[in-house]
C-alpha positions in Angstrom: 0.0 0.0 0.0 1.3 3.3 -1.1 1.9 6.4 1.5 -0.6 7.9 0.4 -3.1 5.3 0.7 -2.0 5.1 4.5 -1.7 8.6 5.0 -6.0 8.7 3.7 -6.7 5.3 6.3 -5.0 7.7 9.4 -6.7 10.6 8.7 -9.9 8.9 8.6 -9.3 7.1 11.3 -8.5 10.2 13.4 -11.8 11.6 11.6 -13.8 8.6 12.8 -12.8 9.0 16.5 -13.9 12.2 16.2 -17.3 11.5 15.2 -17.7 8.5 17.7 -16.1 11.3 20.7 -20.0 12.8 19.8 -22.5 12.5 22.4 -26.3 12.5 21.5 -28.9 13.6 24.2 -30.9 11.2 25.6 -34.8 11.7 25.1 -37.1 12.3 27.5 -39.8 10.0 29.2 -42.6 9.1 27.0 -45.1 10.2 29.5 -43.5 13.4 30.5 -46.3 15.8 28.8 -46.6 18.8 30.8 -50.2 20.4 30.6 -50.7 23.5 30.6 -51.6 24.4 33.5 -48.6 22.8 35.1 -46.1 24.1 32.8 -43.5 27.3 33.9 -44.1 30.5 32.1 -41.5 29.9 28.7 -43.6 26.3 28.3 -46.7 27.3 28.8 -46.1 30.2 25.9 -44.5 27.4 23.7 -48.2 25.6 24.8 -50.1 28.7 24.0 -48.6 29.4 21.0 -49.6 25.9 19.3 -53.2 26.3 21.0 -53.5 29.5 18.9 -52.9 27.4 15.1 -56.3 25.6 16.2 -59.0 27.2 14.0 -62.1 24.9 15.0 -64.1 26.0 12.4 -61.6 24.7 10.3 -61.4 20.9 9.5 -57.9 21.5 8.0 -56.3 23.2 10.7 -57.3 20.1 13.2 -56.2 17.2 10.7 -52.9 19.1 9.7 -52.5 20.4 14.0 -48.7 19.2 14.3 -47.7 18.6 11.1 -45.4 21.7 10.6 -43.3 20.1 13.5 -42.2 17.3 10.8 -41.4 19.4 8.1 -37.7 20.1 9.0 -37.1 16.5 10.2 -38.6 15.5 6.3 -36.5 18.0 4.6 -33.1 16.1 6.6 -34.5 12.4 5.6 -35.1 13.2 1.7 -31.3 15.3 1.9 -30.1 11.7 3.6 -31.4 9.7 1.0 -30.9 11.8 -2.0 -27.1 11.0 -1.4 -27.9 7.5 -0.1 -30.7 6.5 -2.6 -28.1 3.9 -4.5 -26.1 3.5 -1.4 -25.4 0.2 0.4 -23.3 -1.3 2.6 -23.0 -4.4 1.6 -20.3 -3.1 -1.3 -18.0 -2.3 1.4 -18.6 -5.9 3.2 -18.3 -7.5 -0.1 -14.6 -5.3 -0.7 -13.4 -7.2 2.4 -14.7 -10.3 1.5 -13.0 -9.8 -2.5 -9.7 -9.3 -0.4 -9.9 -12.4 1.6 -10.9 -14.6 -1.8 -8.1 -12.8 -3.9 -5.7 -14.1 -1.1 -7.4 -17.0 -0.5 -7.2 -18.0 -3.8 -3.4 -17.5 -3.7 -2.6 -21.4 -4.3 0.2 -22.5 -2.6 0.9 -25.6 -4.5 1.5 -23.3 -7.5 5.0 -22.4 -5.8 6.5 -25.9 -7.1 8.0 -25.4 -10.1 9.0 -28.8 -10.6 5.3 -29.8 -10.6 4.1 -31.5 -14.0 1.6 -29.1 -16.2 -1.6 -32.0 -16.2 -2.4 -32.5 -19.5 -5.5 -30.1 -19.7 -2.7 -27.5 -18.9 -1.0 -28.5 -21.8 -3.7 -28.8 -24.0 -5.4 -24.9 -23.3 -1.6 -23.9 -22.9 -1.5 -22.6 -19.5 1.5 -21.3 -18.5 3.9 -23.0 -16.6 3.8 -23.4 -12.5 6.5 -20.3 -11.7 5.2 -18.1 -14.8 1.6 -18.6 -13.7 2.5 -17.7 -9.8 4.3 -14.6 -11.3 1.7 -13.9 -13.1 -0.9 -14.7 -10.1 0.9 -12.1 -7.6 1.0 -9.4 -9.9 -3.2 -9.7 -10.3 -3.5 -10.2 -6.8 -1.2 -6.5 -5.8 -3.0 -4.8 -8.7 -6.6 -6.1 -6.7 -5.3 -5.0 -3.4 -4.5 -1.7 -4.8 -7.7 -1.4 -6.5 -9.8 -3.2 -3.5 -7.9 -0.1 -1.5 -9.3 2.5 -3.2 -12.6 1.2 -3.0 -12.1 0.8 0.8 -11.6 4.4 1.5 -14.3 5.5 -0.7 -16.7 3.9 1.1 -14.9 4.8 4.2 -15.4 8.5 3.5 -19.1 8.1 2.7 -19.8 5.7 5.7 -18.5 8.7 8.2 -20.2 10.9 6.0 -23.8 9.2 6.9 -22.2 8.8 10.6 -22.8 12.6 10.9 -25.8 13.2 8.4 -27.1 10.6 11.2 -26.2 12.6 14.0 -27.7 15.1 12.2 -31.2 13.0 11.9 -30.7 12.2 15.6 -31.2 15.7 16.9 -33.1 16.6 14.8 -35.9 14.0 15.5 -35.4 14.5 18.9 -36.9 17.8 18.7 -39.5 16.6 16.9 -40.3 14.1 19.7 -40.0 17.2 22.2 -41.9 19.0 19.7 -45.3 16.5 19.7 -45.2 17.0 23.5 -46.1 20.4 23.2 -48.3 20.0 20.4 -50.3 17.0 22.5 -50.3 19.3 25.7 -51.8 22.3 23.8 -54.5 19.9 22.4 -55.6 18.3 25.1 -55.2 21.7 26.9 -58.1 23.0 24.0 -59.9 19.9 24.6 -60.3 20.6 28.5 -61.4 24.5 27.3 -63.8 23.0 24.8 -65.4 20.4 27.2 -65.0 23.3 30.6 -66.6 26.6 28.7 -67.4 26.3 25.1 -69.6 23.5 24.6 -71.5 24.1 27.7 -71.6 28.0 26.3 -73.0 26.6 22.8 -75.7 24.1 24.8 -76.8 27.2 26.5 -77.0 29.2 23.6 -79.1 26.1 22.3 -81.4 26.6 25.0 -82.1 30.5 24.9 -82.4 30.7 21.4 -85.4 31.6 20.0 -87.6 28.4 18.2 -86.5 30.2 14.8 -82.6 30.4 15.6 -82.4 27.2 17.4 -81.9 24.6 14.8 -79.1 26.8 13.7 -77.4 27.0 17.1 -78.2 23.3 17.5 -76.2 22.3 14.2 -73.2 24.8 15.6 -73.0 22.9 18.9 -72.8 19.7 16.8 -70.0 21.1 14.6 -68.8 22.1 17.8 -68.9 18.6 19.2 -67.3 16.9 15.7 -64.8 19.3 15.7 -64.0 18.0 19.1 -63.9 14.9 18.5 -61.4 15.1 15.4 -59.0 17.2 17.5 -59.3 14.0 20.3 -58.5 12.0 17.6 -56.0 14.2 16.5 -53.8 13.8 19.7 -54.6 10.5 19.8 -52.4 10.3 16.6 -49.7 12.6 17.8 -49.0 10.6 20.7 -48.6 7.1 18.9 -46.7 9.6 16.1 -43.9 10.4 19.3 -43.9 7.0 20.2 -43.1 5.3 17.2 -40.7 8.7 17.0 -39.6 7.7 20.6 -38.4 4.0 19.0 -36.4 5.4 15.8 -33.9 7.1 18.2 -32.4 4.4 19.4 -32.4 2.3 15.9 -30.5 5.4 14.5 -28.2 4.8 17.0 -27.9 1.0 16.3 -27.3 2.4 12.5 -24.5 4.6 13.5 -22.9 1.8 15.7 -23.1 -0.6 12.6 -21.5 2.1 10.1 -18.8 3.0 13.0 -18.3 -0.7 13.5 -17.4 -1.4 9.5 -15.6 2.0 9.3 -13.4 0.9 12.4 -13.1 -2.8 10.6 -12.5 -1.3 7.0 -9.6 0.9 8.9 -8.1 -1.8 10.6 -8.3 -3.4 7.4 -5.9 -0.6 5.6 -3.9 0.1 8.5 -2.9 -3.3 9.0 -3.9 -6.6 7.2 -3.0 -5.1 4.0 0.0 -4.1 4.7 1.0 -7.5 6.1 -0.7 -9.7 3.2 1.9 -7.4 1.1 4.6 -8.4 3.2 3.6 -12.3 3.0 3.2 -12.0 -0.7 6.5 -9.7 -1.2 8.3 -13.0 1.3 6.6 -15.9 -0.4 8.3 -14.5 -3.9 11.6 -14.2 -2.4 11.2 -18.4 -1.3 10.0 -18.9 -4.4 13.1 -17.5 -6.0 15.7 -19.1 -3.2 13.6 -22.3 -3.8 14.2 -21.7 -7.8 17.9 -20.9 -6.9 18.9 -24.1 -5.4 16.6 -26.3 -7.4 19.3 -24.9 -10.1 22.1 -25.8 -7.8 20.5 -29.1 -7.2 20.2 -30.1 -10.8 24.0 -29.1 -11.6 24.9 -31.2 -8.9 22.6 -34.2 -9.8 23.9 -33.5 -13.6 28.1 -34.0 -12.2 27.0 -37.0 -10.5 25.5 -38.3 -13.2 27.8 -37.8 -15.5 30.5 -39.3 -13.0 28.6 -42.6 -12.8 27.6 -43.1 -16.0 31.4 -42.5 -16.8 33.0 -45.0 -15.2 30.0 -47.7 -15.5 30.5 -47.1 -19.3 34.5 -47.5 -19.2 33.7 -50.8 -17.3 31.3 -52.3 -20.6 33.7 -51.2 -22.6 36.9 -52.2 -21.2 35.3 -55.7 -20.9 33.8 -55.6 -24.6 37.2 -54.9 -25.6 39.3 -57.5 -23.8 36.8 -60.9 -24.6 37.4 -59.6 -28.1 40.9 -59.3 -27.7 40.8 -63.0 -25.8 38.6 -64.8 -28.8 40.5 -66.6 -31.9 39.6 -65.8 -35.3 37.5 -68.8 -35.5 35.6 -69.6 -32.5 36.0 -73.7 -32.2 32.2 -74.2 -31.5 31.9 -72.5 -35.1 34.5 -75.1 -36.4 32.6 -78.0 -35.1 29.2 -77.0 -35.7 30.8 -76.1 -39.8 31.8 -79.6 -39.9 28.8 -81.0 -38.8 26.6 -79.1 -40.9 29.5 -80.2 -44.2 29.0 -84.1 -43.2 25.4 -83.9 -43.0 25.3 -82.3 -46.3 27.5 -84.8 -47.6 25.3 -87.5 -46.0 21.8 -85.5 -47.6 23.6 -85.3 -50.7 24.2 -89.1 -51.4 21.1 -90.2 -49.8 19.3 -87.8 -52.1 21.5 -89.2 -55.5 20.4 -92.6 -54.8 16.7 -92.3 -54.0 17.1 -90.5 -57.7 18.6 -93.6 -59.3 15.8 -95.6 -57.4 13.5 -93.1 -59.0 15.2 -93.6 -62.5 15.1 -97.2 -63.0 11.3 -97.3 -61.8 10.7 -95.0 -64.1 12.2 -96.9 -67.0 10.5 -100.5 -66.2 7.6 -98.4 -65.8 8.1 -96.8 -69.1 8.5 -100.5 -71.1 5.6 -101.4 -69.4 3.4 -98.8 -71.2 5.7 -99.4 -74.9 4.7 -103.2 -74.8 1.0 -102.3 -73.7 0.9 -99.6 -77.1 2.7 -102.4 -79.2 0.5 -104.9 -78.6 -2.9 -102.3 -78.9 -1.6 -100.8 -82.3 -1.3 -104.8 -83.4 -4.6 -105.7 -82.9 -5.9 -102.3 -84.8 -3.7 -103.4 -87.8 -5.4 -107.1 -87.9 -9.2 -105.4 -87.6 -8.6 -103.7 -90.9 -7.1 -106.9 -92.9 -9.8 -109.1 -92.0 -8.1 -111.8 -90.2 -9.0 -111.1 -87.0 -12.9 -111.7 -88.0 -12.5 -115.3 -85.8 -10.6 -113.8 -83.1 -12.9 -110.8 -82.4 -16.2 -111.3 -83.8 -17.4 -110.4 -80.7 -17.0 -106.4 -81.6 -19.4 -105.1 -83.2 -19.3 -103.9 -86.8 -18.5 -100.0 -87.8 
């Protein structure tokens, strides 16, 4: 991490004790409503004051009695989330989490460089085990610095809602305050309505003329509604400051969460990152004092090698050499075995001339066999055409 990256993560940090040195006032008990008639003098104005925006002729001024209390605490919430409308905190949680996998997925058993590429390796034509680690811890420094920046950005914004919620704090904290004395000057007109001016228009009722009295009549029942909307009124500015009551202490329990993650997120630049650097920056070093004597290794394996195979192949051929140098020209098993093989041949030979002259003379006998046979067949063709064989073959038929 660069100075300047560390200089940002202490001023923040001395920003964010700042902000947590603030101390919010506490609120008030729920049922602490001063009435009127109990209240010191600069209350019971304040009390008077909001009595006086009643109109109760005016349905308006009861249904919207209170509501100008909420108008600056509305104007802070839509300022909040115009700059928080696409905000969320889970982008920061997720920046820790990316830094975690990045290292996490920092393989150690890509250090070995004397590690086999598998065969899918070789067939997508990944690089090779040190060139891919190189490659690995450069991505993994450029994410850290990246995964930095996007640390202290949502740093700076995270303090930035720590005080726009400090901000909210107060300000709905008058506006609890506020619904106190709005509820104490309503229920104070209540009382004044049921003490003196519905008994005053029920009287009128009554000494009014038969003429005028349907009119006064429908004035005391206005009178009455009106009455009953401001009660109902109250009624829903005092659940209004209690719900108001319960979002103190969840803005609080917001600001500990983003004070929490800003602290973590610190912590975080301050000091993991610059120790995974460290790790990383000392697991290249092994890597290259590993490569170093691997190299060593090898030469040495290579000498010994060499040495060994030298002197085993000095020993074949030394002894190649010497039962050459021992043997005659012609080995006396070859001699014997020549002679053999001449005398058999010999032996073959003869056998092989006189089952020929067996052959021969069967042939010839065989051969005046068949000349006497053809002699004596021609003969008797010759005495068939002279006639004189008539006696000796009549038997056969004529031609």
């Amino acid at each position: 991490m660069s100075d300047t990256t560390r200089q940002k993560a202490e001023a923040a940090l001395v920003e964010l004790e700042t902000v947590t040195a603030v101390e919010l006032a506490e609120p008030v008990d729920a049922d602490a409503i001063v009435p009127l008639e109990k209240a010191d003098a600069p209350l019971s104005a304040e009390i008077t004051r909001r009595i006086a925006e009643l109109d109760m002729s005016d349905t308006n001024s009861i249904v919207s009695f209170g509501s100008g209390a909420q108008a600056e605490l509305q104007e802070i919430s839509q300022a909040m989330l115009q700059d928080v409308r696409n905000k969320d905190v889970g982008p920061a949680g997720d920046s820790l989490r990316n830094i975690v996998t990045t290292i996490r997925g920092f393989s150690v058993s890509e250090l070995d460089v004397r590690r086999e590429r598998s065969f899918w390796e070789k067939l997508l034509g990944r690089a090779a085990p040190f060139a891919k680690f190189t490659a690995r811890y450069e991505e993994v420094q450029g994410q850290i610095d990246k995964i930095t920046d996007n640390l202290l950005n949502h740093e700076h914004k995270l303090l930035k809602d720590i005080k726009s919620l400090d901000l909210l704090y107060d300000k709905t904290l008058n506006f609890y305050d506020e619904l106190a004395l709005y509820i104490a000057a309503g229920e104070a007109k209540i009382a004044d309505l049921d003490a003196t001016d519905i008994p005053t228009a029920e009287a009128a009722v009554q000494e009014a003329d038969e003429n005028a009295q349907v009119m006064k009549a429908q004035e005391l029942r206005d009178l009455r509604a009106a009455r009953d909307d401001l009660e109902r009124r109250v009624h829903d500015l005092k659940l209004t400051r209690q719900v108001t009551m319960q979002s103190l202490p969840s803005i609080r329990l917001v600001q500990e969460n983003d004070k929490s993650l800003v602290t973590k997120i610190n912590s975080t630049l301050v000091n993991t990152v610059p120790l995974w650097e460290t790790q990383l920056a000392q697991a290249v070093t092994i890597q290259r004092s590993a490569e170093a004597a691997a190299a060593v290794r090898d030469a040495n394996d290579l000498t010994n090698e060499l040495l060994t195979s030298n002197a085993k192949n000095l020993r074949d051929t030394n002894k190649m050499v010497r039962e050459e140098m021992e043997r005659g020209v012609f080995d006396i098993e070859a001699v014997k075995q020549a002679n053999a093989d001449l005398i058999a041949t010999i032996n073959e030979s003869l056998q092989i001339a006189d089952e020929g002259k067996a052959r021969r003379a069967a042939a010839e006998e065989e051969m005046k066999k068949m000349e006497a046979e053809l002699r004596d067949t021609l003969a008797a063709a010759k005495a068939r055409q002279t006639g004189l064989g008539d006696t000796t073959a009549g038997a056969v038929p004529k031609a």
